[in-house]
C-alpha positions in Angstrom: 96.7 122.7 148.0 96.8 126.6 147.5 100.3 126.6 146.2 99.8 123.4 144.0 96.4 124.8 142.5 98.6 128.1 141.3 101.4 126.4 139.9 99.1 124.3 138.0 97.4 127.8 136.7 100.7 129.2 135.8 101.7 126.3 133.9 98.3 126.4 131.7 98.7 130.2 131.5 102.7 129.2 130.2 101.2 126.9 127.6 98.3 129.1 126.5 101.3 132.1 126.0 103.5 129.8 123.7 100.5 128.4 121.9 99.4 131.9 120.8 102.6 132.5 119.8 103.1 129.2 117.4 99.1 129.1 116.4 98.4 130.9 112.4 100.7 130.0 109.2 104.3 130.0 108.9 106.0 130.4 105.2 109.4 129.5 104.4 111.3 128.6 101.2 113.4 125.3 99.9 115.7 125.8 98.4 116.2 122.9 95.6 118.5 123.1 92.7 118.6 126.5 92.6 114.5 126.9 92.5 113.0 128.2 95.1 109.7 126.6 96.6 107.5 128.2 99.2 105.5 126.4 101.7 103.1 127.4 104.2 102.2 125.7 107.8 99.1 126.3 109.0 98.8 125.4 113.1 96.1 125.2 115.2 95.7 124.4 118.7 92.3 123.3 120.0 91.4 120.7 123.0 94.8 120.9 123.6 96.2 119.2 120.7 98.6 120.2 118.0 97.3 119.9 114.2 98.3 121.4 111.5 98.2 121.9 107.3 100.7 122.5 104.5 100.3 124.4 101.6 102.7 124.0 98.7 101.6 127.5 96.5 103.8 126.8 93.4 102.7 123.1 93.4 98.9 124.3 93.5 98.4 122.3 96.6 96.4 123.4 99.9 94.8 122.1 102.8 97.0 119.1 102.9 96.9 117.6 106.5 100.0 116.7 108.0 99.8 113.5 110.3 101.4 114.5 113.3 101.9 118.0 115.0 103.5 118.7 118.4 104.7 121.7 119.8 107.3 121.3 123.1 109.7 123.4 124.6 109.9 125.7 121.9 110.7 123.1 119.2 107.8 122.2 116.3 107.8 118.9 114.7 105.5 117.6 112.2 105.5 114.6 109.4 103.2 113.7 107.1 103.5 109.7 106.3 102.3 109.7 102.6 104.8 112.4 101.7 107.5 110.6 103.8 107.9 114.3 104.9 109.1 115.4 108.7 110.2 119.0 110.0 111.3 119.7 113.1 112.3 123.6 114.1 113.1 125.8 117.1 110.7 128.8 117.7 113.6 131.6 118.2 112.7 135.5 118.0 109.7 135.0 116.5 111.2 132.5 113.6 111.2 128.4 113.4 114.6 127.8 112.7 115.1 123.7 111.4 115.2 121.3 108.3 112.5 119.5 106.3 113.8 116.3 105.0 112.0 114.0 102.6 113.1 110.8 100.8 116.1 111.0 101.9 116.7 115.0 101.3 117.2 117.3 104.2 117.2 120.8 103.8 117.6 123.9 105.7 114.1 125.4 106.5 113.0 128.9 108.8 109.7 129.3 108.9 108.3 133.1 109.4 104.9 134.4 109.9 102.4 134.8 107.5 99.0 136.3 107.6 97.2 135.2 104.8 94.5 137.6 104.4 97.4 140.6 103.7 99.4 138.2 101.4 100.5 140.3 98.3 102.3 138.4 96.6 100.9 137.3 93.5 103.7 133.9 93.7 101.4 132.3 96.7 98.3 132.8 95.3 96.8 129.5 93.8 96.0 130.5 90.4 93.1 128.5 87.7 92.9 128.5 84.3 90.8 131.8 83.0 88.3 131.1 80.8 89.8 130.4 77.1 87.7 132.1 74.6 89.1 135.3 76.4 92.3 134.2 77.2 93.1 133.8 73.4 91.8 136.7 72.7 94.3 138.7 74.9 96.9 136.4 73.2 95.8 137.9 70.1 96.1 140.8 71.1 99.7 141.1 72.5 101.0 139.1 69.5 99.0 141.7 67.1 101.2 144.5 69.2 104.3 142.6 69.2 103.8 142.5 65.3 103.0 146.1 64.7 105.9 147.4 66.8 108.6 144.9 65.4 109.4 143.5 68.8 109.2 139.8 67.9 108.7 137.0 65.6 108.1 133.2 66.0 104.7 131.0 66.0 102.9 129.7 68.8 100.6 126.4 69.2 97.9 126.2 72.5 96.4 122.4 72.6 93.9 121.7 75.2 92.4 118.3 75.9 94.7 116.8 73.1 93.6 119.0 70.6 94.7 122.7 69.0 92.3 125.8 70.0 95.3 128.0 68.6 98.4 128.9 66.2 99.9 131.8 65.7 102.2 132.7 63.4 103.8 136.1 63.9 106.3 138.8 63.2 108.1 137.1 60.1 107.3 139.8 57.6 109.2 142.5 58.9 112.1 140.6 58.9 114.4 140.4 55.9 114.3 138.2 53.1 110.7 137.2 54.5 109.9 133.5 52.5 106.4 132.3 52.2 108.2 128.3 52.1 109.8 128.9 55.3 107.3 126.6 57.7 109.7 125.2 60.6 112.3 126.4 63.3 115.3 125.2 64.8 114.3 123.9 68.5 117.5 123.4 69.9 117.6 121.5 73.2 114.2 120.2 72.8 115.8 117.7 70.5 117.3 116.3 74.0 114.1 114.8 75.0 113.5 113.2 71.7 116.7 111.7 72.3 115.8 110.2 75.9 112.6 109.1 74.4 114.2 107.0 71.7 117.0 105.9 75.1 114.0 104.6 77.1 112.6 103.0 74.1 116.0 101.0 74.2 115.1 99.8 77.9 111.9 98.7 77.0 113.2 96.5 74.8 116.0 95.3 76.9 118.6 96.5 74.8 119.8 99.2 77.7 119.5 99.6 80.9 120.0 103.4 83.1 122.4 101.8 85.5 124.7 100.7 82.5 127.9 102.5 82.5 129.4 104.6 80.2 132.8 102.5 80.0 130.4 99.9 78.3 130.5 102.2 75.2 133.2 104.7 75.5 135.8 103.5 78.2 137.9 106.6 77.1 135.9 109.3 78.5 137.1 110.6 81.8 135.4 108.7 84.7 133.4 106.3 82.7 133.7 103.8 85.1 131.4 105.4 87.3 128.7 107.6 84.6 125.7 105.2 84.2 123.2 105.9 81.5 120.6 107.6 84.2 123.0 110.2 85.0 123.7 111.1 81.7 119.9 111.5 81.5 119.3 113.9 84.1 123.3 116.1 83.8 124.1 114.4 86.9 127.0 112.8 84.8 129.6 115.3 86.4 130.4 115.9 82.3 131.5 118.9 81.3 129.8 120.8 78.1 131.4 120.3 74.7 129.7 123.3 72.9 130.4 126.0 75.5 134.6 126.1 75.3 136.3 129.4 76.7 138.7 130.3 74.1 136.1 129.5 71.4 132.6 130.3 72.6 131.2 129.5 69.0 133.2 127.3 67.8 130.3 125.2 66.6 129.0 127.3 64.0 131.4 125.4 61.5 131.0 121.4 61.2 133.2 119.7 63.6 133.8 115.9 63.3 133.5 113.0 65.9 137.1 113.0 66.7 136.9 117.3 67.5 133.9 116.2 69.5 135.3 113.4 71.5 138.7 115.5 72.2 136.7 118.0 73.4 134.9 115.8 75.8 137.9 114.3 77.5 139.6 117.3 77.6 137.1 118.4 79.8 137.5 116.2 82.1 135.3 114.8 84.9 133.4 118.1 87.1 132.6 116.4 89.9 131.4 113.0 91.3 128.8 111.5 89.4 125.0 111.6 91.1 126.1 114.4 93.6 125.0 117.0 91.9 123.7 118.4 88.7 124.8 120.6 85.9 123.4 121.1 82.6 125.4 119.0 80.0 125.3 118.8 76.1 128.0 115.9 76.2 125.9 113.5 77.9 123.3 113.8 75.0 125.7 113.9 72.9 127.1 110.5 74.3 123.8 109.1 74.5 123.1 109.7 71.0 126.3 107.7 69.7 125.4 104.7 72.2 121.7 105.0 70.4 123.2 104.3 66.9 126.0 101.6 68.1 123.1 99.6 69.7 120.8 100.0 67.1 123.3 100.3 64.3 120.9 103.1 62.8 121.4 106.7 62.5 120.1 109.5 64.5 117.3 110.2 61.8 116.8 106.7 60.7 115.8 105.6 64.7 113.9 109.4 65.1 112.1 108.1 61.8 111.0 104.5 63.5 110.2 105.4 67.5 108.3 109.2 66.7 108.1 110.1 63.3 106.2 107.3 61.7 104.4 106.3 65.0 102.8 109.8 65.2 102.5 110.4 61.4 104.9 114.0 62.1 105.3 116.0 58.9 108.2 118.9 58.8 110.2 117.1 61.0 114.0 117.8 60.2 117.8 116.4 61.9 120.6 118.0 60.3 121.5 115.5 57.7 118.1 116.0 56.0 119.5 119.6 55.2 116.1 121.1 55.5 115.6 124.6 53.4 111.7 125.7 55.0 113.5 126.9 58.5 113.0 129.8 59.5 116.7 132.3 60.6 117.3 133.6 63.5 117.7 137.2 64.1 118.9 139.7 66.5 118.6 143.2 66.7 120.7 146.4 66.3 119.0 149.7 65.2 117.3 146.9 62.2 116.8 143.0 62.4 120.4 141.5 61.5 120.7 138.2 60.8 122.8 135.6 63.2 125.1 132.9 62.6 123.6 129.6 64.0 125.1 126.0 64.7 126.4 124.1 61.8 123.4 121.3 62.9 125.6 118.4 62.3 128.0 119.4 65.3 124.8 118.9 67.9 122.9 115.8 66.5 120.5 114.5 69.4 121.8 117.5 71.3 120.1 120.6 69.3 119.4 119.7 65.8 116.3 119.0 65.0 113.9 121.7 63.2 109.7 121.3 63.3 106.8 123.3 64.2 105.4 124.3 67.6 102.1 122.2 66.6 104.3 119.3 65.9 105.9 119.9 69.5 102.6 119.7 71.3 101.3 116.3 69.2 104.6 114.9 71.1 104.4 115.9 74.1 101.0 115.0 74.4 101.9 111.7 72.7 104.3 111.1 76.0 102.4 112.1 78.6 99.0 109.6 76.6 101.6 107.2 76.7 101.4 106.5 73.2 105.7 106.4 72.6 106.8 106.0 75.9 105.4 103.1 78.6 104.0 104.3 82.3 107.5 103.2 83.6 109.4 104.8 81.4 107.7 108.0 81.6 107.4 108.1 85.8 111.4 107.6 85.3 111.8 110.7 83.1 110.2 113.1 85.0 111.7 115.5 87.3 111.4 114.7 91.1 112.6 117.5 93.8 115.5 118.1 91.5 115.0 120.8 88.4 116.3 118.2 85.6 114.2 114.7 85.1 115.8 112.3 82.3 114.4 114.3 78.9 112.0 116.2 80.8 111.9 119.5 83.0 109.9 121.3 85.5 108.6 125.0 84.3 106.5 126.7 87.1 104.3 129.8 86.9 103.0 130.4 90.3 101.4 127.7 91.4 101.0 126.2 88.1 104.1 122.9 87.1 104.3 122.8 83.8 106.7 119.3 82.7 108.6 119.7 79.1 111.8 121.2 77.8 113.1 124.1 76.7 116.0 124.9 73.9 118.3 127.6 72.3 120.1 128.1 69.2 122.4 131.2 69.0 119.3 132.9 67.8 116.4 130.9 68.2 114.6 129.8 71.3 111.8 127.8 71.7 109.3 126.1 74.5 107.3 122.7 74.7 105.4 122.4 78.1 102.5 120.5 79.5 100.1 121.0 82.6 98.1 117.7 83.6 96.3 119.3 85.8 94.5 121.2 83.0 95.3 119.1 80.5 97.0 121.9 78.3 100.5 122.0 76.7 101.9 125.2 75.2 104.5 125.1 72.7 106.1 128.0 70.5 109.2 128.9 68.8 111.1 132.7 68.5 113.8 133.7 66.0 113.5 137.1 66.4 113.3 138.7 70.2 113.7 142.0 71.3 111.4 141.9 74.4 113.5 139.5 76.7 116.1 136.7 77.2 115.5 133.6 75.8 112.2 134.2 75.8 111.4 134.3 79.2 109.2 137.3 78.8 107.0 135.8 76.2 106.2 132.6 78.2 105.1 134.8 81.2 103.0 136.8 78.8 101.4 133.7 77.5 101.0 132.6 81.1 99.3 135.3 82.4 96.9 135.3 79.4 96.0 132.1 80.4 96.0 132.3 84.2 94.3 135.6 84.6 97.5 136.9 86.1 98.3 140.4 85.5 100.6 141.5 82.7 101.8 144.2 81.2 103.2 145.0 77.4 106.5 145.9 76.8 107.3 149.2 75.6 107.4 149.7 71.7 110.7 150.6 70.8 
């Protein structure tokens, strides 16, 4: 009885050693598409039983309980039914070393420990919207100092609940020949998700469908056979990229024709199997643009005119062929602003053409995500998932904060048109003229920070 009582002792006292060692939070990163996204296990360990919580940082979620936890011979599992999410890990010098799969997706996950109460980074902490009267003044300010040291120029537009609380417009008189008329600028791939828009309008009316294929419309192009509409949508196509070509980088900025477009195309060949993976592609919206006009037997403008234009009453809302003289030049800058040489705009029609306002970027966005151009259906299909590229749409995080929208560059101009449901504020702005950052990275985070109460601070004048 003696011998059996202490081996039953030193088996709880084994347990009770390996729970304290797998009891507190765990963090590891996904990696997905190149973006990486933290998440935190919380375990606990009381009554004998396993439970456990899952905090996704980046996503803003905490707290969320997972289902099932257990704990044996070293190895953790967990799954949480609603997510259709399971781990399962080996505790190994002091790290869980095993995959989280979900829908279908497994990836490689090591979970390390965390103590929460000495976090310092600023990336896992769940940020909320600051409060906006002060916010916008701080945006104030820093576009003020960007104007009065010549670092930038572009507008900006801030909706909240559907509606504008603020515009900007900044910069544009130090730059040369400065015009009062000039009111718009070129949004480059932004354009792309008017172009999916006007695609998933098609479906809707049974005129298309995303598992159509290519070969359908243009049996020519290099693995059409097996290209469906959907993967064109979301660069999963395994198309190549007419407008970037190595031995002529900007061969765009003079007007090419169809034929130059279509050569280029098929000379490029197929990347890789379609659906396996995904790479950013301006052929497949260029593709999907020409199967929008042969189905409708409209142009570009003339369907942009009938599924966004008119339905949401837009004013300065430019394609290419409308030739429009109020947009704004792009700029770069060498000891003085010297102006760039852009896209001849008829080479990227429904690619990167199209030339507006920020405030006109924000009634759209809104317009999609109210519904008010796009059906429920059609909108759940383009958004992202776990990959970084839905069909038209794309996820931009700050922190903990998923913002859905698009982004788009000329050769010179970049702009930004986002949305946050959660707060139920979009953010949309346009820069022809950048000397603080790439592609206007550095603004967003500015803007963001503003906004979030994160901390920020301004670029040195130059």
């Amino acid at each position: 009885m003696k011998n059996k009582f202490l081996l039953f002792l030193s088996l709880l006292l084994f347990n009770s050693v390996f729970s304290q060692q797998i009891v507190g939070s765990w963090m590891g990163e996904l990696e997905i598409q190149g973006t990486k996204l933290p998440l935190i296990i919380n375990v606990k360990h009381e009554n004998n039983v396993y439970s456990a919580t899952l905090d996704s940082p980046l996503q803003g979620a905490a707290g969320i309980p997972i289902d099932k936890t257990t704990f044996v011979n070293n190895e953790l599992s967990f799954e949480n039914a609603a997510m259709n999410a399971k781990f399962k890990g080996t505790l190994k010098d002091s790290e869980i070393i095993g995959t989280f799969s979900q829908n279908g997706m497994v990836l490689p996950l090591t979970l390390k420990p965390f103590d929460k109460s000495k976090n310092k980074d600023k990336n896992l902490e769940i940020l909320k919207l600051s409060n906006l009267a002060e916010s916008l003044v701080k945006i104030e300010d820093f576009l003020f100092y960007l104007e009065k040291n010549n670092l930038e120029a572009g507008e900006i537009s801030i909706f909240k609940d559907g509606k504008e609380i603020y515009k900007r417009n900044f910069g544009e008189k130090n730059l040369p020949d400065y015009r009062s008329t000039n009111n718009t600028y070129q949004i480059g791939s932004i354009t792309k998700t008017m172009t999916a828009i006007m695609i998933f309008k098609l479906i809707e009316n049974n005129q298309l469908n995303l598992t159509d294929k290519l070969s359908k419309y243009f049996p020519q192009i290099p693995n059409s056979e097996n290209i469906t509409i959907s993967q064109m949508l979301n660069h999963s196509a395994g198309l190549g990229d007419y407008v970037q070509v190595k031995d002529q980088p900007k061969w765009l900025i003079k007007k090419a024709t169809e034929q130059q477009i279509f050569n280029r195309i098929i000379e490029q060949g197929s990347l890789f199997e379609p659906g396996s993976t995904q790479q950013y592609s301006n052929s497949g919206y260029y593709l999907l643009t020409k199967i929008l006009e042969k189905i409708t037997k409209k142009s570009y403008a003339e369907n942009l005119d009938q599924y966004i234009i008119k339905p949401l009453k837009l004013e300065q809302f430019y394609t290419a062929n409308k030739k429009p003289s109020n947009v704004y030049k792009s700029f770069a800058f060498d000891k003085k602003w010297i102006p760039i040489t852009d896209f001849d705009f008829n080479s990227i029609v429904g690619v990167g053409d199209i030339a507006t306002t920020p405030y006109n970027l924000n009634i759209i966005i809104n317009a999609i995500f109210d519904r008010k151009i796009i059906s429920e259906t059609s909108l759940q299909a383009m958004m992202p998932d776990e990959k970084r590229f839905g069909k038209g749409l794309a996820i931009v995080p700050f922190h903990n904060k998923i913002f859905v929208g698009h982004s788009g560059g000329t050769y010179g101009t970049n702009s930004l048109m986002i949305y946050n449901g959660e707060d139920d504020i979009s953010i949309s702005y346009s820069l022809n003229a950048d000397r603080i950052g790439i592609a206007g990275n550095d603004f967003a985070i500015a803007i963001f920070s503003f906004l979030y109460g994160a901390d920020y601070e301004f670029p040195k004048a130059q």
